[in-house]
C-alpha positions, 0 to 999 in steps of 0.5 A: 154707591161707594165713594172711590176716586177715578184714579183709585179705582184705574189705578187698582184695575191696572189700567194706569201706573200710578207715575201716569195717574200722578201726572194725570192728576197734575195736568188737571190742576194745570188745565181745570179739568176732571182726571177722566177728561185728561186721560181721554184727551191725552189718548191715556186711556180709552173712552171704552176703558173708562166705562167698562172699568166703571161699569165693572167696580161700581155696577153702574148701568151702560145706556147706549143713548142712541137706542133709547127714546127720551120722553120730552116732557124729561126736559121738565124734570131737570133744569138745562143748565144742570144738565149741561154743567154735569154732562148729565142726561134724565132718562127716565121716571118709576115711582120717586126715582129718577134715572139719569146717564152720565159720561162720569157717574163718579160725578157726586156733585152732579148727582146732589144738584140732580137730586135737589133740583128733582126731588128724586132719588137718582139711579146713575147709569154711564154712557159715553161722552158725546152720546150725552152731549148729542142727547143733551142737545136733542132733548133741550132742543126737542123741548124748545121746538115743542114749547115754541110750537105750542106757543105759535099755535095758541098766538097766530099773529106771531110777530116776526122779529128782525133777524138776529143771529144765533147768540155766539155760544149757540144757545137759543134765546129763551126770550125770542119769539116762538118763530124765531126759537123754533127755526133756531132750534131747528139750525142747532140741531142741524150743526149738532148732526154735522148735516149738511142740509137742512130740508123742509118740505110742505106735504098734505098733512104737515111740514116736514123737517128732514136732515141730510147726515153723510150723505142721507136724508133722515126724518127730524120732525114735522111742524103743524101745517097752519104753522108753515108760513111763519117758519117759511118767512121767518127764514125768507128773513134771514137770508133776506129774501121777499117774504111776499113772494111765493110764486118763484124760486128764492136764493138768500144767504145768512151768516151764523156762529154756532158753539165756535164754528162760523157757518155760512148757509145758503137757503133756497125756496121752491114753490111746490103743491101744498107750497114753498120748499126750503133747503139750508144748506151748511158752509163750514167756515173752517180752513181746517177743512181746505186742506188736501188732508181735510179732504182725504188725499194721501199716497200716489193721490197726493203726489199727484195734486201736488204735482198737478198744482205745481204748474204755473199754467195750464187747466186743472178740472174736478170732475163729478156729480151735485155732492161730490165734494168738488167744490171743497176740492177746488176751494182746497187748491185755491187755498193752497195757491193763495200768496201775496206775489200771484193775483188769484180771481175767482168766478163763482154762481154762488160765491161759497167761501170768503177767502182772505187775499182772494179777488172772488167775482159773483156770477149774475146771468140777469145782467149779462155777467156769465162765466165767459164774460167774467171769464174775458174780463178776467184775462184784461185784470194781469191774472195768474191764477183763475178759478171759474166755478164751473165749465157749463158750455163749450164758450166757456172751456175754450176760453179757459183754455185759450187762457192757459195756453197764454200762461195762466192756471185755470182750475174749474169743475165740470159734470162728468162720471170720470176722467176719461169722460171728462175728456169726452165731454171737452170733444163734445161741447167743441174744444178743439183736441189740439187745444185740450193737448196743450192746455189741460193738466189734469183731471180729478174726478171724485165721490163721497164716501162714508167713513166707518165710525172709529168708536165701533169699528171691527174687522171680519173676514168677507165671503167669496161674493164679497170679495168677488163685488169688490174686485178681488179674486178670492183665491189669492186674497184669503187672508184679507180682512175687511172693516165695517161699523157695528154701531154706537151711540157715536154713531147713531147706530148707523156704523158710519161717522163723517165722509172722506172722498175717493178720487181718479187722478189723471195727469196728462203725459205726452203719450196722452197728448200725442194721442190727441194731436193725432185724433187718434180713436177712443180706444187708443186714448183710453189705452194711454191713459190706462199705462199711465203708470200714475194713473189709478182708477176710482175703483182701484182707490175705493178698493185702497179705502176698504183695504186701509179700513177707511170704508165699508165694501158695501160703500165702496159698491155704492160708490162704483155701481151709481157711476160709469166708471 
């Protein structure tokens, strides 16, 4: 291959001026970083750009990584440390020729220490940044779990070592023992996919290893079965569980620092047929995530949380299913309520984020420490804002509200499809109408959805019937273009990379109020509550979502047609 710097070739292909390449090149020295790594971070330039640019004046090769099965005996070809220092992935092997996909093929350095440490002629093909990070990972990391499988099934009187966290740069200890290598390769890869569960289920023939990516499950791996018991006491050992136990269901914890990011995970075992389930569920530690942009609010949406938390009493409820983010959202208001003047307490079964300034209780039924009895023993500790981590019981919301109606802010979820059902729900466990007309603010009620990939992201023009599904009417909506994902090694192929929430929004005016204080009948209720004219449904805010190109049509029906709204 010719040698020619980055910047000649950009700069002759008139994708930069020659004034953006010198302070490019300036900044490189400044940050001891590479020309393509400054342009990209400072949005010069594309990640697109770069590979076609290269891909046209080198005819170098593209390799979409997310469609290519990696052998991984590959990962004995070429040290990890090389792989890792060069952004350099080995792909494959024909006769003394090695072929191997860079995010910079310009990298000669890279390609010499590849070379020296193969004994093969080396063939670059290019690929994008994070699919080589992500191949890197799962390659060194596969190799890992098949080397520490071997060497438990050649030693089944593996030792099982104290727990001792993932080292802080998220790299498993070569010198562990093959248990503890496996169930931290297993954790890492977890991280690396942006899971947020990790689930491990014992089948007839095997020990099956299955992640929860946005909201999906997908097959990882399957551990031999003779091998079950060790990974199963292995992490019985690290959330500090009995690991002679195995007749009942397990909770534990344990804390662990993967490449930068503190993760909490909670871990649960099950005793099922052929044994014991375990889930590790992930808890991001980052406060960049308690925030109402972290958690996808914005126009009406937000005006209205902010308005809702700008009360200084009253009940604020999330409402929702298991997994749809109202947790994060509570945790969000929490955090957003945090000052030195107030003193915020929370009940929480389990206790998901340690924040800073937060008085944060632990729910423990065995001894009697139920949420209305936390809830009563709250109200003698002068509170002024109370979290309770759910309302399971008619006990429970009467309390809370009683509470907000002696001056309190009371935020709590509750299990419910929709606002208006949220309201029902009240009716039904027993609170008085004249009490949820005084005390109750708001309710929000949300989903998860999943966000179309940015790196593949296109727009099209739907069809009738899609226009139709979503609510449109296709004669006045002819020139509207909806968005999808085609695809990409960013996003495993899937068209879809990370979530953001649809939200319902109710604040209660006095329309709504009054129609409680008369009793009046659901219909007229319901009718309130739709001339709200800050009212906006889940459906009119997923419709908002396709529109904006945040999410697909399709995810916007999964999303609708899986609830009563």
């Amino acid at each position: 291959m010719e040698y020619r710097r980055l910047g000649e070739i950009l700069t002759d292909a008139g994708v930069i001026s020659e004034e953006q390449l010198v302070k490019a090149l300036a900044l490189g020295k400044e940050q001891n970083k590479r020309l393509g790594e400054v342009l990209l971070d400072n949005k010069i330039i594309t990640e697109r750009q770069l590979i076609d640019v290269l891909q046209y004046q080198l005819g170098v090769d593209f390799i979409d990584l997310s469609k290519v099965d990696i052998p991984v005996q590959m990962a004995q070809l070429l040290p990890k440390n090389i792989a890792k220092k060069h952004n350099v992935v080995p792909v494959k092997v024909a006769g003394d020729t090695i072929y191997v996909a860079m995010f910079d093929p310009l990298n000669f350095v890279g390609i010499e220490e590849v070379k020296s440490a193969t004994k093969k002629r080396v063939i670059p093909m290019i690929a994008t940044k994070s699919a080589t990070d992500r191949a890197i990972h799962v390659l060194y990391g596969s190799e890992n779990v098949s080397r520490a499988i071997d060497e438990m099934q050649k030693s089944m009187n593996d030792i099982i070592q104290p727990v001792s966290d993932l080292v802080e740069s998220g790299e498993v200890d070569e010198q562990a023992a093959p248990g503890i290598r496996l169930v931290n390769s297993i954790i890492e890869r977890g991280a690396q996919e942006n899971a947020s569960d990790i689930h491990m289920e014992p089948r007839e023939n095997g020990f099956v290893i299955r992640m929860r990516i946005d909201g999906v499950l997908h097959e990882i791996l399957t551990v031999p079965q003779n091998l079950q018991s060790s990974v199963i006491s292995r992490i019985k050992i690290m959330g500090e569980m009995d690991i002679a136990e195995r007749r009942i269901p397990q909770d534990g914890r344990s804390n662990i620092r993967i490449k930068e990011r503190d993760i909490d995970l909670r871990i649960s075992t099950l005793p099922t047929q052929y044994g014991e389930k375990v889930v590790m569920r992930f808890l991001e530690k980052s406060a960049s995530l308690l925030t109402s942009d972290g958690i996808g609010l914005a126009g009406k949406m937000l005006d209205n949380y902010n308005e809702l938390i700008a009360n200084a009493n009253g009940v604020i409820l999330i409402a929702g299913p298991t997994g749809s983010g109202k947790t994060t959202t509570m945790y969000t208001m929490v955090n957003d309520l945090n000052r030195e003047e107030v003193n915020l307490v929370t009940l929480e079964d389990p206790i998901e984020y340690n924040i800073d300034g937060v008085n944060q209780v632990q729910i423990n039924e065995k001894v009697g420490m139920t949420f209305a009895n936390g809830l009563r023993a709250i109200l003698r500790q002068d509170p002024d804002i109370i979290a309770v981590g759910e309302i399971r019981d008619g006990e429970t919301a009467e309390i809370a509200m009683r509470a907000a109606i002696t001056g309190h802010l009371v935020l709590s979820t509750i299990h419910t499809n929709s606002s208006i059902a949220t309201l029902d729900r009240l009716l039904d466990i027993g609170v008085e109408p004249y009490l949820i007309a005084s005390a109750l603010k708001g309710v929000i009620a949300q989903r998860l959805v999943r966000k179309i990939c940015p790196n593949c992201k296109e727009s099209y023009t739907p069809d009738e019937d899609e226009l139709i599904s979503i609510g449109l009417d296709p004669g006045k909506s002819k020139d509207i273009k909806f968005y999808r994902g085609k695809g990409c090694p960013d996003c495993l192929g899937r068209g879809y990379r990370g979530r953001t929430a649809a939200f319902e929004m109710l604040v209660l005016n006095s329309e709504i109020k009054q129609k409680f204080r008369e009793n009046a009948p659901h219909h007229e209720l319901e009718e309130a509550i739709y001339r709200s004219p800050n009212f906006e449904t889940m459906s009119q805010n997923c419709l908002r979502l396709v529109l904006e190109g945040k999410t697909t049509a399709s995810e916007a029906k999964r999303i609708l047609y899986s609830t009563d709204l």
